[in-house]
Structure formats: structure tokens, C-alpha cells
PyMOL Python script that loads the backbone (N, CA, C, O; Angstrom):
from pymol import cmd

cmd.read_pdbstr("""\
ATOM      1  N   UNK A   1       0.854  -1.172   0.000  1.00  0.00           N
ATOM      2  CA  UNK A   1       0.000   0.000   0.000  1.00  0.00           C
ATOM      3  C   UNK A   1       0.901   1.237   0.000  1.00  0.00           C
ATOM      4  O   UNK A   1       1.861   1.387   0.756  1.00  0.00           O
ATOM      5  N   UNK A   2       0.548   1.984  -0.796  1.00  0.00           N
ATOM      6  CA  UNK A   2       1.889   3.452  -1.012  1.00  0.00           C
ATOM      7  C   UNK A   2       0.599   4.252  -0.373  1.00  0.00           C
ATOM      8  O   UNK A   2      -0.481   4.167  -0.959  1.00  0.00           O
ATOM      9  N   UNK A   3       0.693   4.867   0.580  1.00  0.00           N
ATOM     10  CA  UNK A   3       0.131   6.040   1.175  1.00  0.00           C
ATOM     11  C   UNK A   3       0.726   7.059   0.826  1.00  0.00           C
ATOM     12  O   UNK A   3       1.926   7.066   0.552  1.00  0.00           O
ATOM     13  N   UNK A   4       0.000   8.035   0.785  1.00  0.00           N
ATOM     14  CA  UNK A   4       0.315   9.848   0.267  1.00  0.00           C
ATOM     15  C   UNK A   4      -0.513  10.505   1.487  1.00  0.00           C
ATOM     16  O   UNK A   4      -1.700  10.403   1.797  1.00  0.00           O
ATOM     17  N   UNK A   5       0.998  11.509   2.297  1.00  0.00           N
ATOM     18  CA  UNK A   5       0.252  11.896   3.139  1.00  0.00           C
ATOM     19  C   UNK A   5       0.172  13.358   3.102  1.00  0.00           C
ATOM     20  O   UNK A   5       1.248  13.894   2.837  1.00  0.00           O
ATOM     21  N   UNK A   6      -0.976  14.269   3.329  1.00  0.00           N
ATOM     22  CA  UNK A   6      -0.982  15.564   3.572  1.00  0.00           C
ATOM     23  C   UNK A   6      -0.688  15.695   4.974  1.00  0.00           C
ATOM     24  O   UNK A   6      -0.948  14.830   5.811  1.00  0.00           O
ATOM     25  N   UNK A   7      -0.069  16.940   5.235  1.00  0.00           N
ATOM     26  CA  UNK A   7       0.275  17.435   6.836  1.00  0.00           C
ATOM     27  C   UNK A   7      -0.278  19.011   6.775  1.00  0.00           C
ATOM     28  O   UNK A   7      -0.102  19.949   5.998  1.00  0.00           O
ATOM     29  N   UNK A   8      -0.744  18.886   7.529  1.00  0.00           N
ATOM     30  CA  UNK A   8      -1.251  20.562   7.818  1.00  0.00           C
ATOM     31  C   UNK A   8      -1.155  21.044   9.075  1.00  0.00           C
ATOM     32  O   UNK A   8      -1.705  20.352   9.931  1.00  0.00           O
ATOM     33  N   UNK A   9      -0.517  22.208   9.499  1.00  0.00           N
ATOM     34  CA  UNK A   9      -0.632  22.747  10.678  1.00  0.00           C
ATOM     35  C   UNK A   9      -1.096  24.015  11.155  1.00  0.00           C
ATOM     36  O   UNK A   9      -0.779  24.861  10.320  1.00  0.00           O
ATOM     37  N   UNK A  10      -1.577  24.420  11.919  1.00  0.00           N
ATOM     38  CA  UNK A  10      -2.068  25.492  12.492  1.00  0.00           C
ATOM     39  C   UNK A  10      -1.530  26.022  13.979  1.00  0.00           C
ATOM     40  O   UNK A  10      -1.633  25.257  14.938  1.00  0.00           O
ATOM     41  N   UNK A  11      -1.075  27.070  14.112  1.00  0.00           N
ATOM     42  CA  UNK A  11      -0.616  27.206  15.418  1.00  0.00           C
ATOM     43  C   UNK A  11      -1.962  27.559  16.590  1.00  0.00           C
ATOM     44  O   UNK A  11      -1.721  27.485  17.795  1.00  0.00           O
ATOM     45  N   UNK A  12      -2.693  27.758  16.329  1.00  0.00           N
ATOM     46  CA  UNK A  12      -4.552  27.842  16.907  1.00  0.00           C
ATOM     47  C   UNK A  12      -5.131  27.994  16.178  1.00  0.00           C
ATOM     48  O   UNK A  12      -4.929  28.583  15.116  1.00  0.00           O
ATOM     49  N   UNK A  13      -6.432  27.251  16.759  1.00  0.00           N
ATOM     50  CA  UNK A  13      -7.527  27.034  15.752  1.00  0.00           C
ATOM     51  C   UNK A  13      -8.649  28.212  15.368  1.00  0.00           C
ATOM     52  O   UNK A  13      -9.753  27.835  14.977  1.00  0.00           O
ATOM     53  N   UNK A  14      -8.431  29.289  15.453  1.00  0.00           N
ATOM     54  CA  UNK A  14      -9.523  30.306  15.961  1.00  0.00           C
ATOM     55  C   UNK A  14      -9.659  30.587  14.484  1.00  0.00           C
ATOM     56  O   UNK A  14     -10.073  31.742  14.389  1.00  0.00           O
ATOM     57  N   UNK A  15      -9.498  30.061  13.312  1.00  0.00           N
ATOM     58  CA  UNK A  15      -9.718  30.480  11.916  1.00  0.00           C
ATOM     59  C   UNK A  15     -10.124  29.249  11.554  1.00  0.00           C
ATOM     60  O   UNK A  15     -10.330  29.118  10.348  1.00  0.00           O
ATOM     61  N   UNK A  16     -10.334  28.137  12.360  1.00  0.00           N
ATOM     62  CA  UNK A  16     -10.814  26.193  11.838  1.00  0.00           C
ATOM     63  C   UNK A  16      -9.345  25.899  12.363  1.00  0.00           C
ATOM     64  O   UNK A  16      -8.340  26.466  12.792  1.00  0.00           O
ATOM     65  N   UNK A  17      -9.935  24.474  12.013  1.00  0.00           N
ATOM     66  CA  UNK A  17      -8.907  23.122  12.370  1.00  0.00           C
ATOM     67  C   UNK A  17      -8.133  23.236  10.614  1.00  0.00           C
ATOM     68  O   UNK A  17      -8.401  23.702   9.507  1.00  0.00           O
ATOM     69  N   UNK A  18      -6.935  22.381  11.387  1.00  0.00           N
ATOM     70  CA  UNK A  18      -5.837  22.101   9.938  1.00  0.00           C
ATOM     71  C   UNK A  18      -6.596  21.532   9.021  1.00  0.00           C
ATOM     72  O   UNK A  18      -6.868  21.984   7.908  1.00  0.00           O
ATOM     73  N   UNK A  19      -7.133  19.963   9.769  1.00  0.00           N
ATOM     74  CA  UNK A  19      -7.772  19.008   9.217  1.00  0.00           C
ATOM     75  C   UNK A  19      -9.083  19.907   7.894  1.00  0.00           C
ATOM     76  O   UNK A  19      -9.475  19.555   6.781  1.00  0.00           O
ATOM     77  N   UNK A  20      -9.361  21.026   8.687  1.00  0.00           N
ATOM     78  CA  UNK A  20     -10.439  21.804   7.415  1.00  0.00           C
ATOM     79  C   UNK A  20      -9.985  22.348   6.431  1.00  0.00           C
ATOM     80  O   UNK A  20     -10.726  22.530   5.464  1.00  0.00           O
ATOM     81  N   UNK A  21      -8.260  22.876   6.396  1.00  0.00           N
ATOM     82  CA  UNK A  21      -8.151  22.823   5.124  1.00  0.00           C
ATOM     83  C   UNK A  21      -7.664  22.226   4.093  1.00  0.00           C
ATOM     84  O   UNK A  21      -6.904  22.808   3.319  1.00  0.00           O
ATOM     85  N   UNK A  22      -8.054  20.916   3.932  1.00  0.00           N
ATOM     86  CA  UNK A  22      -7.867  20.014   2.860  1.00  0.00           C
ATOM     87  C   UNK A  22      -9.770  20.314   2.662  1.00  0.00           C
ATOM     88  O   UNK A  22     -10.740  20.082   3.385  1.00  0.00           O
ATOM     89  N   UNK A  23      -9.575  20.973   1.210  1.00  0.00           N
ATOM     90  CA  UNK A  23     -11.091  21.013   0.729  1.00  0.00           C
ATOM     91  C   UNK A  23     -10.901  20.474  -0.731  1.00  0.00           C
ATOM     92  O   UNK A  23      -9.953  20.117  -1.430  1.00  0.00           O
ATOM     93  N   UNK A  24     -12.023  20.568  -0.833  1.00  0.00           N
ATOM     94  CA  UNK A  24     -12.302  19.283  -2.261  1.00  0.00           C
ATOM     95  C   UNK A  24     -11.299  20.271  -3.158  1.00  0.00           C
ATOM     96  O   UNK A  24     -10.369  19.605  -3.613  1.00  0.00           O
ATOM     97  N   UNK A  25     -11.250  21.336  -3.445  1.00  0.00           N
ATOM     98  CA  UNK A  25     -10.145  21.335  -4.521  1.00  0.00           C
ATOM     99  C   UNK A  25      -8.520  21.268  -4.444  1.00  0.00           C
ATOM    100  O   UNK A  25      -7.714  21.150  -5.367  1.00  0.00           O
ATOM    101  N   UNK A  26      -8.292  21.389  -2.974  1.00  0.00           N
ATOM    102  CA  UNK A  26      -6.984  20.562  -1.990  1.00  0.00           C
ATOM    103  C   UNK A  26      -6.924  18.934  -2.981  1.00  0.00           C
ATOM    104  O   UNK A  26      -6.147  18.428  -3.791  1.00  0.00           O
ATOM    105  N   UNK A  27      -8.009  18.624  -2.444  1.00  0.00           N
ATOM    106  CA  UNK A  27      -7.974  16.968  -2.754  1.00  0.00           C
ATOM    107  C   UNK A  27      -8.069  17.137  -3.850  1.00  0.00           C
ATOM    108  O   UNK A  27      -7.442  16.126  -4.168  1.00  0.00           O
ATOM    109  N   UNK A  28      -8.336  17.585  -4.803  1.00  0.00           N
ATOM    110  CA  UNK A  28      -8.201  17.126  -6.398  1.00  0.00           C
ATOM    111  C   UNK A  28      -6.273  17.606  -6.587  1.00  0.00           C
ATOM    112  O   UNK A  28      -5.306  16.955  -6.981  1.00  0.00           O
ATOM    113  N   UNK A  29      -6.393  18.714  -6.193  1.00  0.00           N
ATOM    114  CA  UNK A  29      -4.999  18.786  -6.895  1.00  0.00           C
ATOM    115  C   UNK A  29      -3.882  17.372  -6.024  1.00  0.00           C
ATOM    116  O   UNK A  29      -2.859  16.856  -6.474  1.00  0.00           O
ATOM    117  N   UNK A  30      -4.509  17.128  -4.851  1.00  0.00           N
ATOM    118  CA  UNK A  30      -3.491  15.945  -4.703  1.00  0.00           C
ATOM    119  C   UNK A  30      -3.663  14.744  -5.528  1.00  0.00           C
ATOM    120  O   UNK A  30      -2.648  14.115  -5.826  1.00  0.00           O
ATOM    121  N   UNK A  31      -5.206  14.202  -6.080  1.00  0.00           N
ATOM    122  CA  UNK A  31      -4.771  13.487  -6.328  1.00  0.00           C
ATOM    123  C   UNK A  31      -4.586  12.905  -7.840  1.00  0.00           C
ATOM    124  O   UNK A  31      -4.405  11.821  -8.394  1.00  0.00           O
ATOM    125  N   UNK A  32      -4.835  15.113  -8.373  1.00  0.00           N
ATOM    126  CA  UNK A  32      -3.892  15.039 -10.039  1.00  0.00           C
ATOM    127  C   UNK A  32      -2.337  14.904  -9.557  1.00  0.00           C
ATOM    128  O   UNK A  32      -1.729  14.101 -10.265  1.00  0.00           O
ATOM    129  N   UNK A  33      -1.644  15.419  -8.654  1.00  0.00           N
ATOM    130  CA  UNK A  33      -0.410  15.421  -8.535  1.00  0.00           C
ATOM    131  C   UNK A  33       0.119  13.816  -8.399  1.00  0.00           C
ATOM    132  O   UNK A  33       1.063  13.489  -9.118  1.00  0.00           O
ATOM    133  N   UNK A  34      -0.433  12.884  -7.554  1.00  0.00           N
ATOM    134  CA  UNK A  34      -0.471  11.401  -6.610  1.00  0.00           C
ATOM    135  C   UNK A  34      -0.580  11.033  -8.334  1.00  0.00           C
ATOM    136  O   UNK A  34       0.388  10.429  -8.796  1.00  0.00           O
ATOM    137  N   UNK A  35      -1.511  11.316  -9.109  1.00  0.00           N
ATOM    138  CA  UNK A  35      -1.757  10.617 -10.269  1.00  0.00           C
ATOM    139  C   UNK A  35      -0.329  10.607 -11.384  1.00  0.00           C
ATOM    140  O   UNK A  35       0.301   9.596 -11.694  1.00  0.00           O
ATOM    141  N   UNK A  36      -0.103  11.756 -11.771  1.00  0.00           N
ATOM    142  CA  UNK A  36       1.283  11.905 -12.513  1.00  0.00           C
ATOM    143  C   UNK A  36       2.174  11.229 -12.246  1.00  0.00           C
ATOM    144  O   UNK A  36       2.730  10.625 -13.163  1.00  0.00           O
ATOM    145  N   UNK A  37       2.823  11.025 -10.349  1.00  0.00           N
ATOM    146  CA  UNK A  37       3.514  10.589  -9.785  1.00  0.00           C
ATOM    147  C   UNK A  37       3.706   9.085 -10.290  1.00  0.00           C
ATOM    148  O   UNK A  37       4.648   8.527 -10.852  1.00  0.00           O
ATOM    149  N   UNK A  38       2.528   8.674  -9.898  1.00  0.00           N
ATOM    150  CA  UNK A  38       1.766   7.036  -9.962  1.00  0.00           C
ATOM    151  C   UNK A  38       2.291   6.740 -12.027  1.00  0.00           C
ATOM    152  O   UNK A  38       2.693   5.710 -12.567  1.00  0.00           O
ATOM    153  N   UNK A  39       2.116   7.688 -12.438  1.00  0.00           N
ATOM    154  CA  UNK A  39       2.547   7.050 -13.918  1.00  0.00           C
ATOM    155  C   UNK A  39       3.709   7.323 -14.389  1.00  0.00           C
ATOM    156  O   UNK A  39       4.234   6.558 -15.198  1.00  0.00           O
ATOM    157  N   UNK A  40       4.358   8.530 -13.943  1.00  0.00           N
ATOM    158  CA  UNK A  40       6.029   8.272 -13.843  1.00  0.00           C
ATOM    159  C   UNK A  40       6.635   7.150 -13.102  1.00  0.00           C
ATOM    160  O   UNK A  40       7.436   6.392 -13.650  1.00  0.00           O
ATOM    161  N   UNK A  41       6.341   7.046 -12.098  1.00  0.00           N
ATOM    162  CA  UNK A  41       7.111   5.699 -11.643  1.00  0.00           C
ATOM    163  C   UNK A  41       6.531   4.042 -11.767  1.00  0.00           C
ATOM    164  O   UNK A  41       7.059   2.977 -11.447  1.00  0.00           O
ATOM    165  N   UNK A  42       5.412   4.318 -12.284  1.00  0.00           N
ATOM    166  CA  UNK A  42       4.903   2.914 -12.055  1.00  0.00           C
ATOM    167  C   UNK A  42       3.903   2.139 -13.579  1.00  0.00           C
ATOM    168  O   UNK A  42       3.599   0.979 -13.855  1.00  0.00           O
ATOM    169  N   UNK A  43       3.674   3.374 -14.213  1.00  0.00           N
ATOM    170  CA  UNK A  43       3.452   3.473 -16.011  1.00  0.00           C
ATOM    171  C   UNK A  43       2.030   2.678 -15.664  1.00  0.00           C
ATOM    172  O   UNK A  43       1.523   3.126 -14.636  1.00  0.00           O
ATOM    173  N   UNK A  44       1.502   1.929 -16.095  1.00  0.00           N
ATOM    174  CA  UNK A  44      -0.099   1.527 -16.367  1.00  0.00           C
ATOM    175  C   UNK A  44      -0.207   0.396 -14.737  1.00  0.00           C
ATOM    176  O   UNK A  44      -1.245  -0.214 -14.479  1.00  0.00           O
ATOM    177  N   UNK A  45       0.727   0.339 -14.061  1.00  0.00           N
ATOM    178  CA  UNK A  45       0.476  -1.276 -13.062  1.00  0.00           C
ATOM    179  C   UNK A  45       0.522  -0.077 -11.891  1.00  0.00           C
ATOM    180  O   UNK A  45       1.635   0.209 -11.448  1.00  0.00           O
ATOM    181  N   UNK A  46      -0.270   0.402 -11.544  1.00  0.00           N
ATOM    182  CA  UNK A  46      -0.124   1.448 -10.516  1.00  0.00           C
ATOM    183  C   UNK A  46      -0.606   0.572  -8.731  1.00  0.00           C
ATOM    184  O   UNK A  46      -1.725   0.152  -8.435  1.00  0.00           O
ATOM    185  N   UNK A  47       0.522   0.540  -7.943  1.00  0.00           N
ATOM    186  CA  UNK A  47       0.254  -0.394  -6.647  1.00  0.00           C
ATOM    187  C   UNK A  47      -1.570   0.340  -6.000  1.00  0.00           C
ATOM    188  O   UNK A  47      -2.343   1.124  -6.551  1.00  0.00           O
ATOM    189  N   UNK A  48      -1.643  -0.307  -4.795  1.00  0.00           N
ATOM    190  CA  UNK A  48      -2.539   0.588  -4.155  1.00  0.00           C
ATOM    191  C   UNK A  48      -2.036   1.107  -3.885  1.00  0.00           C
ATOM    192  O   UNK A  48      -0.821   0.951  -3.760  1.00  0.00           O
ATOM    193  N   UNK A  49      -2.924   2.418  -3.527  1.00  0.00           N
ATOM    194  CA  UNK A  49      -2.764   3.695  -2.733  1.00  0.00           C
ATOM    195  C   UNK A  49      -4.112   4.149  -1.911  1.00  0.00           C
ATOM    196  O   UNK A  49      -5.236   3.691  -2.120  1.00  0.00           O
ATOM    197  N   UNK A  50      -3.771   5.148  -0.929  1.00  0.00           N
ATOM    198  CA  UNK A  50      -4.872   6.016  -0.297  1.00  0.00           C
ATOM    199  C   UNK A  50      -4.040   7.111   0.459  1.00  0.00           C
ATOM    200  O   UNK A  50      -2.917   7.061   0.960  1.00  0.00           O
ATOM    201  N   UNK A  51      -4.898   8.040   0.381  1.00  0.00           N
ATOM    202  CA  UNK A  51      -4.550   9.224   1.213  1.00  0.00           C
ATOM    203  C   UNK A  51      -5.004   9.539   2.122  1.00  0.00           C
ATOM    204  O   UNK A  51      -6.181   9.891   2.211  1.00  0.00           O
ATOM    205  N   UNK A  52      -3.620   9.469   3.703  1.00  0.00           N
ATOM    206  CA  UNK A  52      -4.060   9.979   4.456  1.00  0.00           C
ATOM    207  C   UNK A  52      -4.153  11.395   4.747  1.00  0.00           C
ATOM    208  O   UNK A  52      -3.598  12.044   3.859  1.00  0.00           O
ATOM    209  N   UNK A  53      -4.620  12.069   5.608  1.00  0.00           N
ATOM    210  CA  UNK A  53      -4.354  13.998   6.443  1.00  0.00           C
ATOM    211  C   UNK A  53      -4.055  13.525   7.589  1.00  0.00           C
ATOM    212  O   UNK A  53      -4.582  12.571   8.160  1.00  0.00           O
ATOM    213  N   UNK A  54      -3.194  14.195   7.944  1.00  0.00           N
ATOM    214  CA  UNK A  54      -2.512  14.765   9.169  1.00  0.00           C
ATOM    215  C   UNK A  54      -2.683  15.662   9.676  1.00  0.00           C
ATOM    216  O   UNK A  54      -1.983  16.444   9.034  1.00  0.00           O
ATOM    217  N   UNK A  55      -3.320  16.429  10.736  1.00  0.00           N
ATOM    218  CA  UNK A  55      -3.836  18.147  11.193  1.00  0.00           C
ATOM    219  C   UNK A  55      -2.974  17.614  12.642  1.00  0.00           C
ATOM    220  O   UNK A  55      -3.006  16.611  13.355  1.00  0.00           O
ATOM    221  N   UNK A  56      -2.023  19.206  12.603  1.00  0.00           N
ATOM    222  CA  UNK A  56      -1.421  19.316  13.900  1.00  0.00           C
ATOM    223  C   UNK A  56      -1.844  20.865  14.124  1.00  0.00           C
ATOM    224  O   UNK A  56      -1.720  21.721  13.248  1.00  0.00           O
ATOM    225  N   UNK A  57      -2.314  21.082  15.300  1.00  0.00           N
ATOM    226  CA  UNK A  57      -2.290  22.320  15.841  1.00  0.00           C
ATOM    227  C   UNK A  57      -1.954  22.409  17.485  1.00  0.00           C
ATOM    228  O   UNK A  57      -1.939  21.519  18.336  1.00  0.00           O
ATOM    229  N   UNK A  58      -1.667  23.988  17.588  1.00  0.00           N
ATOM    230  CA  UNK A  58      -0.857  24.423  18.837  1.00  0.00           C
ATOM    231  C   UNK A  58       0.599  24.717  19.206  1.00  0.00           C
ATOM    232  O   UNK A  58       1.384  25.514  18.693  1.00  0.00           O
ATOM    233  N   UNK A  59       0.698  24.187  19.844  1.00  0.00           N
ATOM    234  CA  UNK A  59       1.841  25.072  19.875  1.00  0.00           C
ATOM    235  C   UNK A  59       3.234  23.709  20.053  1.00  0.00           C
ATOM    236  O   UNK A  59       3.389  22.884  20.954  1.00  0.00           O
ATOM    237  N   UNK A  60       4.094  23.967  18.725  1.00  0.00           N
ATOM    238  CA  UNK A  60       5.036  22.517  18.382  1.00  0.00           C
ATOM    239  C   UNK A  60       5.999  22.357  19.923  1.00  0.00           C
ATOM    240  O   UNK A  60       6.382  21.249  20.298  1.00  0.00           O
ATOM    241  N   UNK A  61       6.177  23.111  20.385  1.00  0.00           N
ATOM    242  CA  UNK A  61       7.207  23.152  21.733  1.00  0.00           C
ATOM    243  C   UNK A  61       6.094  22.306  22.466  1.00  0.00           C
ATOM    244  O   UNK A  61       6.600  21.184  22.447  1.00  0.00           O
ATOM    245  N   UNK A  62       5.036  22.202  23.018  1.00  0.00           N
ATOM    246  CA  UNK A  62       4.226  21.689  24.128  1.00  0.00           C
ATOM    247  C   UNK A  62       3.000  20.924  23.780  1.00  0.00           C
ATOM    248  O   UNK A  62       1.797  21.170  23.700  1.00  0.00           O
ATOM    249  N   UNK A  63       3.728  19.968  23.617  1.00  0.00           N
ATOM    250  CA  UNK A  63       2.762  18.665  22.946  1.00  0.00           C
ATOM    251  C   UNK A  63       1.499  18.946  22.405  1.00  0.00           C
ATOM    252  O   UNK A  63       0.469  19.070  23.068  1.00  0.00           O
ATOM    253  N   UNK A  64       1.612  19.058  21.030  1.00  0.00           N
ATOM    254  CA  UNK A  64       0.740  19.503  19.781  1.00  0.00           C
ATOM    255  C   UNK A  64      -0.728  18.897  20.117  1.00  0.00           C
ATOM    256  O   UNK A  64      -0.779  18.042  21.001  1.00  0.00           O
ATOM    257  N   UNK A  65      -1.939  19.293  19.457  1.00  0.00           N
ATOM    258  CA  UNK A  65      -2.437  18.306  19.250  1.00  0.00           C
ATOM    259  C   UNK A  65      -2.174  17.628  17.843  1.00  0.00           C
ATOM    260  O   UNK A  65      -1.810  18.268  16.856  1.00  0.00           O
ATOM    261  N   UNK A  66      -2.370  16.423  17.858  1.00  0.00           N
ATOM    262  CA  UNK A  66      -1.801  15.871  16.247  1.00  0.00           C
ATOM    263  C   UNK A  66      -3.352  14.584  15.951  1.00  0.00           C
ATOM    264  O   UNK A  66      -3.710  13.594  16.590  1.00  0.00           O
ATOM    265  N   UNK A  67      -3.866  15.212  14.777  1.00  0.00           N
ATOM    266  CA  UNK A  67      -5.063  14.262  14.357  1.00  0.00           C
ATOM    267  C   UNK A  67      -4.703  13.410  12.947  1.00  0.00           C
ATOM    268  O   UNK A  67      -4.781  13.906  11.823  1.00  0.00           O
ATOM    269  N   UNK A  68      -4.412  12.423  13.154  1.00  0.00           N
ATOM    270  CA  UNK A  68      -4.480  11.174  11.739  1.00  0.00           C
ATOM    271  C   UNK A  68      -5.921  10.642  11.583  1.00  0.00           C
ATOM    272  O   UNK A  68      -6.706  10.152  12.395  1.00  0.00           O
ATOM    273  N   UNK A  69      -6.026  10.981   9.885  1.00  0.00           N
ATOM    274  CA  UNK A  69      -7.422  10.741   9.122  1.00  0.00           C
ATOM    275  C   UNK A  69      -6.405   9.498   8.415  1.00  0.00           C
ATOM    276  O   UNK A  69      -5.313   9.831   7.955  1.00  0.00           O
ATOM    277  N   UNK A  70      -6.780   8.301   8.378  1.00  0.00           N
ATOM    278  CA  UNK A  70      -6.462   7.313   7.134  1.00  0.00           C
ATOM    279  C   UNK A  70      -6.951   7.182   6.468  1.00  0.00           C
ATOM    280  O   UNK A  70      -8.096   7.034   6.895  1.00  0.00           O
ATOM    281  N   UNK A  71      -6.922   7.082   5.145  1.00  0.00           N
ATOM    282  CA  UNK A  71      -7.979   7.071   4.165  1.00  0.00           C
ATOM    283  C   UNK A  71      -8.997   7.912   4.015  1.00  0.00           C
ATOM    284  O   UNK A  71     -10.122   7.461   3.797  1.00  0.00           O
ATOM    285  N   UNK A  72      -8.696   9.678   4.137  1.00  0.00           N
ATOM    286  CA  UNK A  72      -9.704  10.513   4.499  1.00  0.00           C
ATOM    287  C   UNK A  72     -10.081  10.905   2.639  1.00  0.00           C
ATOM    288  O   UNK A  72     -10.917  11.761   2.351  1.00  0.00           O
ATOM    289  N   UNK A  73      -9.461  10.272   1.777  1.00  0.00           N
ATOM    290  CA  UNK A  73     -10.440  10.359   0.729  1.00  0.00           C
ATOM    291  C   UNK A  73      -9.826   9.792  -0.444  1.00  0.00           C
ATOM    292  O   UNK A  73      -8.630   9.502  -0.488  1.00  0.00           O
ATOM    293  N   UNK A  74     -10.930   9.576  -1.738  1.00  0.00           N
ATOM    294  CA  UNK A  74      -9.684   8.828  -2.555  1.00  0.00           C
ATOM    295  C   UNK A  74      -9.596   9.207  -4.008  1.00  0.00           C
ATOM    296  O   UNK A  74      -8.717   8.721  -4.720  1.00  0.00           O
TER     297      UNK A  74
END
""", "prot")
cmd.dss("prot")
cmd.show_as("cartoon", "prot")
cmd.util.cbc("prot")
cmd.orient("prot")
């Protein structure tokens, strides 16, 4: 399984969570980019894949919060 991961961070949330900004046109351009990738290296036999998000917010010195989505879209 080749996972592709987004990371997003926010130092506070008072504008949304990280996790909110992966929006549908976030996710398309990842997964025109994931797509190109997938046929430069791997030509028509493309392995699985899925994409996870990663949202970290707060403050990186004092234990973040850190949220993993697996497979938050495909």
C-alpha cells in the first residue's frame, strides 16, 4: 500500500482546524499530482494507494495536538 500523506498545521484554531483545510479542490490537486507521480514511476500497473491527512495544531514546543485521518479520501 503506497500512502500519500498531507500534513497541515495550524498554530490555533480560531480560523478552523488544519484538518479543514484540505477542501475538495486541496484533494483534487493531490490526487492530479499522486496521479502523474503514480505514472512516472509505475506506467499503467499502478500499486494501491490512499490518502491519508494529518492536522497538527498548537503550539510545536508543548505537545501539539496531532489528528491522523487514514484514508480521508480517494
Amino acid at each position: 500500500m503506497l500512502v500519500f500523506v498531507e500534513v497541515r498545521y495550524r498554530a490555533d484554531s480560531d480560523h478552523g482546524s488544519p484538518l479543514a483545510t484540505v477542501t475538495h479542490a486541496k484533494q483534487r490537486k493531490l490526487i492530479r499530482t499522486a496521479s502523474f507521480f503514480l505514472q512516472q514511476q509505475f506506467g499503467d500497473r499502478w500499486p494501491a494507494c490512499r490518502f491519508d491527512v494529518v492536522g497538527i495544531s498548537g503550539d510545536l514546543q508543548q505537545s501539539p495536538t496531532i489528528q491522523w485521518i487514514p484514508a480521508a479520501f480517494y
